[in-house]
Kinemage of the C-alpha trace (Angstrom):
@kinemage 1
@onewidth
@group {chain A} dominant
@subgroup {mainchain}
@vectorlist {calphas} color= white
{ca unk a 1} P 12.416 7.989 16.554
{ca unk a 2} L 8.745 6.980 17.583
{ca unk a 3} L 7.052 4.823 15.401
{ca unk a 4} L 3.411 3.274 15.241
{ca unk a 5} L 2.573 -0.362 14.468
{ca unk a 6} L -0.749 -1.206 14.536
{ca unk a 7} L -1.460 1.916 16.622
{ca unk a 8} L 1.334 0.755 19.178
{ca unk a 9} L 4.041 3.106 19.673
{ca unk a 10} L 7.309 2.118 19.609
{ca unk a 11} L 10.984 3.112 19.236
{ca unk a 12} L 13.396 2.192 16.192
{ca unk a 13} L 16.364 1.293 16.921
{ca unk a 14} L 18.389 4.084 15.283
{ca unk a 15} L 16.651 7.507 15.075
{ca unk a 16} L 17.587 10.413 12.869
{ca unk a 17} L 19.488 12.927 14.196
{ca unk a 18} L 20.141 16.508 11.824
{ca unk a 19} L 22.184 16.172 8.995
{ca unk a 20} L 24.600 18.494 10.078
{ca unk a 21} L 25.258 17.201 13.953
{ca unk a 22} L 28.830 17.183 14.705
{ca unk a 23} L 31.199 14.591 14.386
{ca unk a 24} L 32.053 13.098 17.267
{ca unk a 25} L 35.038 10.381 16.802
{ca unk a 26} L 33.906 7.280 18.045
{ca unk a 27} L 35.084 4.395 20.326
{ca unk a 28} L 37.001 1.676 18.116
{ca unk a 29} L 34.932 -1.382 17.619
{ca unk a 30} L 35.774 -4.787 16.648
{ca unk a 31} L 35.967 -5.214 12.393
{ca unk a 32} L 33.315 -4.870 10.735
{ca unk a 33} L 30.977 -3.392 13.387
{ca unk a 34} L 28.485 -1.023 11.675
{ca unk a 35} L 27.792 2.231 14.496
{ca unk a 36} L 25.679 5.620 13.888
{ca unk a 37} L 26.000 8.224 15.717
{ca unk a 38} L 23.071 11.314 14.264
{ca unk a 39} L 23.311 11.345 10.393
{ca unk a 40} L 26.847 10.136 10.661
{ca unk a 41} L 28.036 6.083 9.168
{ca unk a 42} L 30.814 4.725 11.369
{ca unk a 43} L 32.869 2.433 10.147
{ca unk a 44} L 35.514 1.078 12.682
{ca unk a 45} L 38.042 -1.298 11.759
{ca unk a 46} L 40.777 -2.706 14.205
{ca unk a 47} L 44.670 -3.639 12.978
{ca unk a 48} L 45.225 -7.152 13.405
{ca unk a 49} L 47.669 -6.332 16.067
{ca unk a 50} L 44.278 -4.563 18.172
{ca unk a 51} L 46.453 -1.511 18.968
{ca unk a 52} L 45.628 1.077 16.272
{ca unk a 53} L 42.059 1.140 14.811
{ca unk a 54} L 41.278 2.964 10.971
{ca unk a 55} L 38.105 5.128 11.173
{ca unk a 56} L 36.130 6.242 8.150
{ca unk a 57} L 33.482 8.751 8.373
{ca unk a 58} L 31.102 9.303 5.332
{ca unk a 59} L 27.812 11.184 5.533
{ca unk a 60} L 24.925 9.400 5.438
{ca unk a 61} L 21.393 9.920 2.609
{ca unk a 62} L 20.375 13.086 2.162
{ca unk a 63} L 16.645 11.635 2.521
{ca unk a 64} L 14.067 14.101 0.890
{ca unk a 65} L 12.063 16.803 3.559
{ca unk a 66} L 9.498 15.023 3.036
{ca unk a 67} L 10.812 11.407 3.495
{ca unk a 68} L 12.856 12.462 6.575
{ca unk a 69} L 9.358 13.618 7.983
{ca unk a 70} L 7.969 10.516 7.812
{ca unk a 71} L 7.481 7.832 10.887
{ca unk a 72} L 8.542 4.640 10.507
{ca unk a 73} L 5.155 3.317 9.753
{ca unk a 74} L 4.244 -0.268 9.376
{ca unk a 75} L 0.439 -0.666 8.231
{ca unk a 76} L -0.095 -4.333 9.580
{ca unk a 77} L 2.499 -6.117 11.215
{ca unk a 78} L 2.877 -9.785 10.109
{ca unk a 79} L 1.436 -12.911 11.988
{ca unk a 80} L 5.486 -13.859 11.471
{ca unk a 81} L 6.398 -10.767 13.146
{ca unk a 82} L 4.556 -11.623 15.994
{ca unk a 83} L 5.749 -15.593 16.212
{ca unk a 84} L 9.090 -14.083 16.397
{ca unk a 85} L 8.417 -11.705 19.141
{ca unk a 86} L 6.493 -14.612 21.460
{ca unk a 87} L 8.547 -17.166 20.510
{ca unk a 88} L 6.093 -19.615 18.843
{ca unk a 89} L 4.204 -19.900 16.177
{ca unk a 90} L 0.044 -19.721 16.175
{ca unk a 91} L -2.309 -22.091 15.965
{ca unk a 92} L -4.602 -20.476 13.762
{ca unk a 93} L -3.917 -17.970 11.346
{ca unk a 94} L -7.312 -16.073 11.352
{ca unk a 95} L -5.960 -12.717 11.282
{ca unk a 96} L -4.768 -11.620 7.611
{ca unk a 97} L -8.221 -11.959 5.988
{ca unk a 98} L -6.620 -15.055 3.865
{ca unk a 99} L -7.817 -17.425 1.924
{ca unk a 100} L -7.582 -20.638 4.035
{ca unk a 101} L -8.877 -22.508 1.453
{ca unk a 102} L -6.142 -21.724 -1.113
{ca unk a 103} L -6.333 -21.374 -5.194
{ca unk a 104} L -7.362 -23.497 -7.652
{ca unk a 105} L -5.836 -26.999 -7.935
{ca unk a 106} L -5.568 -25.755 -11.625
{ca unk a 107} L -3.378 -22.544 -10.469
{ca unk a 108} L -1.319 -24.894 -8.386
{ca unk a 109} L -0.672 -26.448 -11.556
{ca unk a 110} L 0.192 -23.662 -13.886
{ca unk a 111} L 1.889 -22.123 -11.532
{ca unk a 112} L 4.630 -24.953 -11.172
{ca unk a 113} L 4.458 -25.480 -14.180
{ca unk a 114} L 5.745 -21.677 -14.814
{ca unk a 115} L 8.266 -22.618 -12.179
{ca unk a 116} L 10.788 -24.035 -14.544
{ca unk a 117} L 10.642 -21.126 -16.427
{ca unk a 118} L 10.933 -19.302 -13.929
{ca unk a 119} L 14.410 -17.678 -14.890
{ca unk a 120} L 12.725 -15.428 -16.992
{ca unk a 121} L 11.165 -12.173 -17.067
{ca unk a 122} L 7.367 -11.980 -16.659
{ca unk a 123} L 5.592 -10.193 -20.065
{ca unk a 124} L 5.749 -7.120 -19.254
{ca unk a 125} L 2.287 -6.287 -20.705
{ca unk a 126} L 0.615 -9.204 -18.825
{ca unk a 127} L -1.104 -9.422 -22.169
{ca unk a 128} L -2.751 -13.078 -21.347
{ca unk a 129} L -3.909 -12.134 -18.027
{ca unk a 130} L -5.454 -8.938 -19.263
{ca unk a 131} L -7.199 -10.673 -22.402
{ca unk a 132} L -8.561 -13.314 -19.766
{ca unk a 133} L -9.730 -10.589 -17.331
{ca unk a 134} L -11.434 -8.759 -20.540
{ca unk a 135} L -12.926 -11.812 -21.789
{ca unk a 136} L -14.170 -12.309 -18.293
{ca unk a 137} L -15.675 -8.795 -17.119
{ca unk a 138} L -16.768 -8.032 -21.082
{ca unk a 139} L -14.406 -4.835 -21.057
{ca unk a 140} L -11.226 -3.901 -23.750
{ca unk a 141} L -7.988 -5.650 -22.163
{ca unk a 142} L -7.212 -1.448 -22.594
{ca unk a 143} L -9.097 -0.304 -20.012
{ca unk a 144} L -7.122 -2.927 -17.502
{ca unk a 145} L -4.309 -2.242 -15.630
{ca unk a 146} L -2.267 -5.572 -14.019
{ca unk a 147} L -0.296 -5.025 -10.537
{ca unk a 148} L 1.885 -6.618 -8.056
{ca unk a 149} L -1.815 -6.646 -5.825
{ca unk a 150} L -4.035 -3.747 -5.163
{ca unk a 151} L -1.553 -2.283 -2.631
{ca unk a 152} L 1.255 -1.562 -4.976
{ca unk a 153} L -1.655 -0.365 -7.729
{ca unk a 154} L -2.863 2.411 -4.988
{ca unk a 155} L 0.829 3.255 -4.817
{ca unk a 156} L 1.389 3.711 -8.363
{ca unk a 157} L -1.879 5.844 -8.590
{ca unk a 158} L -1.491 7.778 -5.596
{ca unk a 159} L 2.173 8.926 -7.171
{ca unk a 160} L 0.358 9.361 -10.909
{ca unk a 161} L -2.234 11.922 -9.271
{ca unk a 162} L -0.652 13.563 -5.408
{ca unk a 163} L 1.535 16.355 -5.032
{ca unk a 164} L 1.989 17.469 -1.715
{ca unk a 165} L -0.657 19.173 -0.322
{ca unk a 166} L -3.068 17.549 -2.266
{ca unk a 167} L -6.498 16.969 -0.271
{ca unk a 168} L -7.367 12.836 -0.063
{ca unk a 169} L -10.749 12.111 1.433
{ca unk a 170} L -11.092 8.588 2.565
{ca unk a 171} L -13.057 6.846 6.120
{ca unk a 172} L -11.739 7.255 9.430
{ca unk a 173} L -10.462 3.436 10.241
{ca unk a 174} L -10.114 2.292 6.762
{ca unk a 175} L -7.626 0.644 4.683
{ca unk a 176} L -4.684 2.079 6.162
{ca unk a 177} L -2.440 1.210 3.407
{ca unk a 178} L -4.301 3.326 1.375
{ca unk a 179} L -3.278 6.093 3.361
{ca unk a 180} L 0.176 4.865 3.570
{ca unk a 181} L 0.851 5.687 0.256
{ca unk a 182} L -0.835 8.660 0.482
{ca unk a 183} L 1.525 10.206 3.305
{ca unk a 184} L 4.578 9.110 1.142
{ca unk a 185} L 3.802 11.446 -1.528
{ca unk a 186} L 2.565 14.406 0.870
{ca unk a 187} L -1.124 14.098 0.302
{ca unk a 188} L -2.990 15.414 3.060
{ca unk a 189} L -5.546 13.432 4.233
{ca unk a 190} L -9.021 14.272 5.588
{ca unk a 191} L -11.464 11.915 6.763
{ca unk a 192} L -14.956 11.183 7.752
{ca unk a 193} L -16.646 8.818 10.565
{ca unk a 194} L -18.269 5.676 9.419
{ca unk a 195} L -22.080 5.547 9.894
{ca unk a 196} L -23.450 2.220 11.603
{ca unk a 197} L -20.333 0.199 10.210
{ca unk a 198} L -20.341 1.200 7.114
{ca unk a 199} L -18.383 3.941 5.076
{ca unk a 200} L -20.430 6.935 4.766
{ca unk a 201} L -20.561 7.653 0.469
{ca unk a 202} L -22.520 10.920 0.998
{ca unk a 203} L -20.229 12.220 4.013
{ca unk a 204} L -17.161 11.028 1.711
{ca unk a 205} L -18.996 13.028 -1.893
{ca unk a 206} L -19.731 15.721 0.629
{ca unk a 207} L -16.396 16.621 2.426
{ca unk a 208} L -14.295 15.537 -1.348
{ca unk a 209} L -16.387 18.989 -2.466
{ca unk a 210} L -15.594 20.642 0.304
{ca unk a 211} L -12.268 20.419 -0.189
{ca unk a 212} L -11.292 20.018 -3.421
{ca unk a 213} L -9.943 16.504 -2.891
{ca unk a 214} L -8.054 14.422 -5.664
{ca unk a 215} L -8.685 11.082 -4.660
{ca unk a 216} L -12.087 9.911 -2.836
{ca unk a 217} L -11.733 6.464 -1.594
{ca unk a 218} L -14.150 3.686 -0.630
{ca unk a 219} L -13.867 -0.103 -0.121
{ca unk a 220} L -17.042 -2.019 -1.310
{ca unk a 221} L -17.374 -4.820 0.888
{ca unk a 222} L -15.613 -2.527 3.360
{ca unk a 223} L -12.259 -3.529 5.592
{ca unk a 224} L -11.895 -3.950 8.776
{ca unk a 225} L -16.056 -3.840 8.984
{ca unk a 226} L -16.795 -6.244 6.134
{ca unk a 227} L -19.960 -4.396 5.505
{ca unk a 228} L -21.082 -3.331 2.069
{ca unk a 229} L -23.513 -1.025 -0.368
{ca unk a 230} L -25.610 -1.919 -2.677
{ca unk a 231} L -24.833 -1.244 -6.509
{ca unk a 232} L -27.242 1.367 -7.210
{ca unk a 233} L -26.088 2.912 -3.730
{ca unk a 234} L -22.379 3.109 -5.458
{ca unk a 235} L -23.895 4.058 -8.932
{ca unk a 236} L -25.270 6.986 -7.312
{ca unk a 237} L -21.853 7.816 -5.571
{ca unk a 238} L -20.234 7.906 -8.805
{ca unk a 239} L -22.386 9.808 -10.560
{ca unk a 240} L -22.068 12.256 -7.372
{ca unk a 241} L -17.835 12.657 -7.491
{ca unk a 242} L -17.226 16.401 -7.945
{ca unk a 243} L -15.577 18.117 -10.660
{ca unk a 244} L -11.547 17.284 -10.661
{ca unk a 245} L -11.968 14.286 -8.398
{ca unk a 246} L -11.707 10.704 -8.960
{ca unk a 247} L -13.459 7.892 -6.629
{ca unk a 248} L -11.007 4.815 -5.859
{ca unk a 249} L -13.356 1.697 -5.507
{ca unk a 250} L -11.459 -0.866 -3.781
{ca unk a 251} L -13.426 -4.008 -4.630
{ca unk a 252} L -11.255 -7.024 -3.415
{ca unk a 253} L -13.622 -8.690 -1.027
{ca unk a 254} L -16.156 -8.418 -4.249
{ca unk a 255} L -16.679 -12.004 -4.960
{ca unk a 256} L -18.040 -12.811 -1.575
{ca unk a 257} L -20.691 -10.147 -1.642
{ca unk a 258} L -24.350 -10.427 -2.905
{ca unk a 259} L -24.637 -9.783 -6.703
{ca unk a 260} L -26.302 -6.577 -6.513
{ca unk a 261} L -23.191 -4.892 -4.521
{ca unk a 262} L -21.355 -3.799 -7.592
{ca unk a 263} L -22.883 -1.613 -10.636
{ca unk a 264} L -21.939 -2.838 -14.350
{ca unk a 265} L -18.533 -1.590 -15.579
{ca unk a 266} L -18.844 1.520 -17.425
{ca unk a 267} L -14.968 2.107 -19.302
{ca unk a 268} L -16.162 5.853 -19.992
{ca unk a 269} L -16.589 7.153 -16.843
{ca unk a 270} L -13.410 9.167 -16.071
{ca unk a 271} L -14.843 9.661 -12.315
{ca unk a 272} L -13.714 5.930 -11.009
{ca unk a 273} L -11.243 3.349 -11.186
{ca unk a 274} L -12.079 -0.035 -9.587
{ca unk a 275} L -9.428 -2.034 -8.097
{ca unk a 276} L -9.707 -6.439 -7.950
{ca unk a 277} L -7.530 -8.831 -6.600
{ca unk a 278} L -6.667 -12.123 -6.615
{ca unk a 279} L -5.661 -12.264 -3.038
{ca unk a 280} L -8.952 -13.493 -1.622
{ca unk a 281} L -11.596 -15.021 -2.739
{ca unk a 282} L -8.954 -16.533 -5.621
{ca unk a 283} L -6.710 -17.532 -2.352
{ca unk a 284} L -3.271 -16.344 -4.054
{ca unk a 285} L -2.714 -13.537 -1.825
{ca unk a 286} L 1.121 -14.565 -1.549
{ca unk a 287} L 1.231 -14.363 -5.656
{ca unk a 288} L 0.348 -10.370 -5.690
{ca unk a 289} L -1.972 -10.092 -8.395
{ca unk a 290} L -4.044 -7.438 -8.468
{ca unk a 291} L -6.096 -5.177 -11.474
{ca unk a 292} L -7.639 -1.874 -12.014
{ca unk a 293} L -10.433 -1.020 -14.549
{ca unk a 294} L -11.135 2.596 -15.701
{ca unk a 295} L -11.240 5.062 -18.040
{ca unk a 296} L -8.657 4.645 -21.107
{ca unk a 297} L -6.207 7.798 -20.640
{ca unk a 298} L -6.412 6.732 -16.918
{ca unk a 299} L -4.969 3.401 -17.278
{ca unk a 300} L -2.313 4.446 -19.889
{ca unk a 301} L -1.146 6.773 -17.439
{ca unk a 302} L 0.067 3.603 -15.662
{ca unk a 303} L 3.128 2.371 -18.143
{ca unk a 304} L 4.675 5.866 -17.031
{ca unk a 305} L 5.697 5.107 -13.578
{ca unk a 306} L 4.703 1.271 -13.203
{ca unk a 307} L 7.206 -1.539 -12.869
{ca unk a 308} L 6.723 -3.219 -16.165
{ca unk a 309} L 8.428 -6.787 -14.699
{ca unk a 310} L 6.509 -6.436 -11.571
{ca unk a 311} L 5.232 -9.360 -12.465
{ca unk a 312} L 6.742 -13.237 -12.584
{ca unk a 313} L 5.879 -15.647 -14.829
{ca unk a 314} L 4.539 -18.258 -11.927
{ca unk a 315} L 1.879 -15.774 -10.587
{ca unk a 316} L 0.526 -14.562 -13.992
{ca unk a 317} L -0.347 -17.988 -15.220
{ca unk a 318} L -1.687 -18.940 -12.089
{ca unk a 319} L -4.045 -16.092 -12.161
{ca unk a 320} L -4.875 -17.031 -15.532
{ca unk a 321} L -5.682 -20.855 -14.487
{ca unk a 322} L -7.956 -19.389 -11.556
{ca unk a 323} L -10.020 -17.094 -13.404
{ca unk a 324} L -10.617 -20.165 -15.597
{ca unk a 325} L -12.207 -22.229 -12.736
{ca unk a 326} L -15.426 -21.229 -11.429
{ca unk a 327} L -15.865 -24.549 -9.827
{ca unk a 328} L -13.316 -24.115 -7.431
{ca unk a 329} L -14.638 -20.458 -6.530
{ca unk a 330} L -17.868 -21.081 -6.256
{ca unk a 331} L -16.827 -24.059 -3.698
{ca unk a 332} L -14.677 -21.912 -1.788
{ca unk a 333} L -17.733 -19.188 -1.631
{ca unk a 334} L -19.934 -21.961 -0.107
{ca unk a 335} L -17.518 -22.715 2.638
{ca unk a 336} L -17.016 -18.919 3.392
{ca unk a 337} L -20.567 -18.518 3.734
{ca unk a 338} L -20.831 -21.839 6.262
{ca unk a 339} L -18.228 -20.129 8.372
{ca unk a 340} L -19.439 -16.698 8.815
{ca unk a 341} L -21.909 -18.410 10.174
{ca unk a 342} L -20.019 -20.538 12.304
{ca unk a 343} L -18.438 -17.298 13.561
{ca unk a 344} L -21.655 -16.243 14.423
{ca unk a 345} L -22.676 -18.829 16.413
{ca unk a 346} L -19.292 -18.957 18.336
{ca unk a 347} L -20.035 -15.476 19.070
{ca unk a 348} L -23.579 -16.053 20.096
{ca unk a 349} L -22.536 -18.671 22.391
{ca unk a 350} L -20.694 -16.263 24.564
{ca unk a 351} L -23.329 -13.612 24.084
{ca unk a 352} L -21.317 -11.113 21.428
{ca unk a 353} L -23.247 -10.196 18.370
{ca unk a 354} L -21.153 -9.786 14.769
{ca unk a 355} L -21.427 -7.037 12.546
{ca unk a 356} L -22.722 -8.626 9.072
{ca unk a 357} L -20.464 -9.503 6.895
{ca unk a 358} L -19.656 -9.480 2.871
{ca unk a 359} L -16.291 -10.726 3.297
{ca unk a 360} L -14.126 -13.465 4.015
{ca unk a 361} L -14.203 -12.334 7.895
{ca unk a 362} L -16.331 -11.447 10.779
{ca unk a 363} L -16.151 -8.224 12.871
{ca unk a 364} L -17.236 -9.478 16.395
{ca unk a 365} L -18.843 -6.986 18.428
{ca unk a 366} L -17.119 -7.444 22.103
{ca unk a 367} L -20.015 -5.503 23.864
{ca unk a 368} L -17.378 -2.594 25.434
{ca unk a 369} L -14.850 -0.101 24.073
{ca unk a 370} L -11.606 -0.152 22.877
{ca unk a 371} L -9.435 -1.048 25.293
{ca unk a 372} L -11.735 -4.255 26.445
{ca unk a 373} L -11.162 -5.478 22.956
{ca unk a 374} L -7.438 -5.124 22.825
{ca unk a 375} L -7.601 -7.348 25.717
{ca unk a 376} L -9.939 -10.004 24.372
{ca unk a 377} L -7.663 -9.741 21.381
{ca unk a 378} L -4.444 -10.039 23.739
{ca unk a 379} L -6.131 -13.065 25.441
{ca unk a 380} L -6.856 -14.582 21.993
{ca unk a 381} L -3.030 -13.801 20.744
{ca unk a 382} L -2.020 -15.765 24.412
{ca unk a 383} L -3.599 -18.285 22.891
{ca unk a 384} L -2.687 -19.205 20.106
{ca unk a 385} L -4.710 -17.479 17.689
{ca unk a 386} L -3.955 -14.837 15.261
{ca unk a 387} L -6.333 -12.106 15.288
{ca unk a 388} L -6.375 -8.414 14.425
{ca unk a 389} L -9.267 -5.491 15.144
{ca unk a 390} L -10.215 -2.343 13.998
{ca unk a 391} L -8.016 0.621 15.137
{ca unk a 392} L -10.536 3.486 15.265
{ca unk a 393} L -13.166 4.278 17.891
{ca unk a 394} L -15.892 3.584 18.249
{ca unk a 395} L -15.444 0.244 15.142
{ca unk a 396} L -12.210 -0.858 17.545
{ca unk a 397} L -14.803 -2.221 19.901
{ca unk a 398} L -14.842 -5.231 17.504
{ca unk a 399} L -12.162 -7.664 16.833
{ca unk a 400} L -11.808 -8.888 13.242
{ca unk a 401} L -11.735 -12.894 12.804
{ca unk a 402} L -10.912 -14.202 9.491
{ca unk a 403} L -12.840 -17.202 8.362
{ca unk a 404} L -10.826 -20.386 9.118
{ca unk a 405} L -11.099 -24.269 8.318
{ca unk a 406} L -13.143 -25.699 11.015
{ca unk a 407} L -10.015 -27.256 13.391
{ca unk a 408} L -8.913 -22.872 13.420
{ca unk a 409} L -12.693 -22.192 14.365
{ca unk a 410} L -12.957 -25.089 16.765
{ca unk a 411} L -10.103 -23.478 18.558
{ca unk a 412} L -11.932 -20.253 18.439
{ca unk a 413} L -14.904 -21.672 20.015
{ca unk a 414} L -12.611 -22.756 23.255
{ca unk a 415} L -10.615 -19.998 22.813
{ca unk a 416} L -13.132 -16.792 22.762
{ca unk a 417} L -14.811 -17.904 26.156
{ca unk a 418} L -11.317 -17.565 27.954
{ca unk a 419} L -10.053 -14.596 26.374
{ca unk a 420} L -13.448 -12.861 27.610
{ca unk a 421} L -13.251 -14.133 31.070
{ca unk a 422} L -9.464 -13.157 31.255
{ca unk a 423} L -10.552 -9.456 29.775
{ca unk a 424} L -13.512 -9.175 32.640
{ca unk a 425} L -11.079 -9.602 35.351
């Protein structure tokens, strides 16, 4: 079965043959060898004396159409993925849009202290958290939603709202795992181009109408381009989503935007639902917090199908003790903003421009198409440094550098010249 990581094809290692191919007996292996021949487990287990061998057959899941229609997708494959598969590990880990600069000393703190209680089960109301965040954004704790990140949270809504053949309208090149989730429940997607970098809102309010869609999406600061709208530019968008459709704002690159990039929470407007996260700017992307604000019956609609202990103990209080600190985030903004433009200057130096940047990382503009690109990111990767790019035309001309501490950038500055030269050739 063909597969696609990261837009590579590739083959799994068992593919799916019909459910009813025949049964062909196999060749006796030795205990305890797992074989599969079509849809068909084969367990062969050899006597101790090796001469006879017992064979048991059993059918294997009866995987839904839909399921069994599915590739073997993998959104982003891991930095750990790739150590494996070159057999070392990177210097610099500028790839995952992380935060290098990690959480809040005062997280750290909660969350070990959590750690000893760590046996058991995480509230599952996340009613703390959720007063916090309410206290915090000036909203009722019910009009929040708490989830294992904003990935699993587009998961849960995507299988709240999409039956198949629903019409999804999101940018083609954006958050793929958005549209992960949307293939897993049958949605059909339908997409639009981004306009100089940035999503198109009135393309994407435009061809949701057209079409009847049930879920618009946008990211505001976008990924992979780190670009961004302005509030009222979003406001208007909102106002804008057509009859039966709902806009999903992906905000979780908010915090390192300018102020006036998101409009004031409005709980009554049925039209939206904003997603936040932890993950970056609050550096606890490994603890899977994430939140969604919007419209009452909307976020209800969550305890059906949600996994109320999604969520341990250790990574709700140390959400809790970062939202608390504003030191520490306003610190960490600071050094993001001193290393975008570090980035910049790396890239100047070798005569690249960068796409501006909201974010915690830098689309560098490599000057060519696609496929020179993939090979300055390949000659990057060669050495050392995680990277990853954009995987539509014509955004994949960039690659995507996550801000680093300055020994990851400092290798990036030796690094970039090399990979270019090697790329030319």
């Amino acid at each position: 079965m063909t597969a696609q990581v990261d837009g590579t094809p590739f083959r799994t290692e068992w593919g799916v043959a019909p459910r009813r191919a025949p049964l062909v007996p196999p060749v006796p292996r030795e205990s305890g060898d797992l074989a599969r021949d079509g849809a068909v487990c084969v367990i062969a287990d050899l006597q101790p004396t090796g001469i006879s061998a017992l064979t048991r057959l059993m059918t294997g899941p009866r995987f839904t159409d839909l399921a069994a229609s599915l590739p073997a997708t993998v959104p982003f494959v891991g930095p750990e993925t790739q150590e494996r598969a070159r057999g070392a590990p990177f210097a610099a880990r500028i790839g995952a849009n992380e935060n290098v600069f990690g959480p809040s000393p005062r997280a750290v703190i909660a969350m070990k202290r959590a750690a000893s209680e760590i046996w058991r089960y995480g509230d599952p109301e996340n009613h703390d958290l959720k007063t916090a965040l309410a206290a915090h954004h000036a909203i009722p704790a019910e009009n929040i939603v708490v989830g294992e990140g904003i990935d699993a949270l587009l998961g849960y809504l995507v299988r709240l709202l999409v039956s198949p053949g629903d019409r999804i309208v999101t940018s083609n090149g954006a958050y793929p795992t958005f549209n992960f989730h949307v293939a897993g429940y049958g949605g059909e997607l339908v997409t639009v181009p981004y306009r100089g970098d940035h999503e198109d809102p009135v393309a994407l309010i435009e061809k949701a109408g057209a079409v009847d869609a049930k879920l618009i999406y946008l990211a505001n600061p976008d990924n992979p381009m780190g670009t961004r709208h302005s509030a009222s530019v979003v406001a208007a968008m909102i106002n804008a989503v057509p009859d039966g459709s709902l806009l999903v704002l992906d905000e979780a690159y908010l915090e390192f935007a300018p102020d006036d990039t998101a409009p004031e929470f409005d709980v009554t407007a049925a039209r939206v639902i904003r997603f936040r996260t932890f993950s970056k700017a609050y550096g606890m992307a490994g603890a899977r917090v994430g939140y969604g604000i919007g419209a009452l019956e909307l976020i209800a609609s969550f305890n059906k199908i949600r996994n109320h202990f999604g969520m341990n103990r250790m990574s709700l209080a140390g959400a809790q003790a970062a939202l608390a600190d504003g030191a520490h985030l306003a610190d960490t903004l600071t050094k993001v903003a001193a290393a975008r433009e570090r980035i910049k200057t790396i890239a100047a130096d070798s005569g690249l421009q960068v796409v501006p940047s909201a974010t915690n990382f830098v689309a560098v503009d490599c000057g060519a198409d696609g496929e020179f690109a993939r090979r300055v990111l390949g000659g990057l990767i060669e050495r050392g440094l995680f990277v990853r790019m954009p995987f539509v035309a014509p955004q994949d001309r960039c690659i995507r550098v996550t801000i680093g501490t300055e020994a990851d950038l400092d290798l990036l500055a030796s690094a970039l010249p090399q990979a270019l030269e090697a790329a030319r050739a």
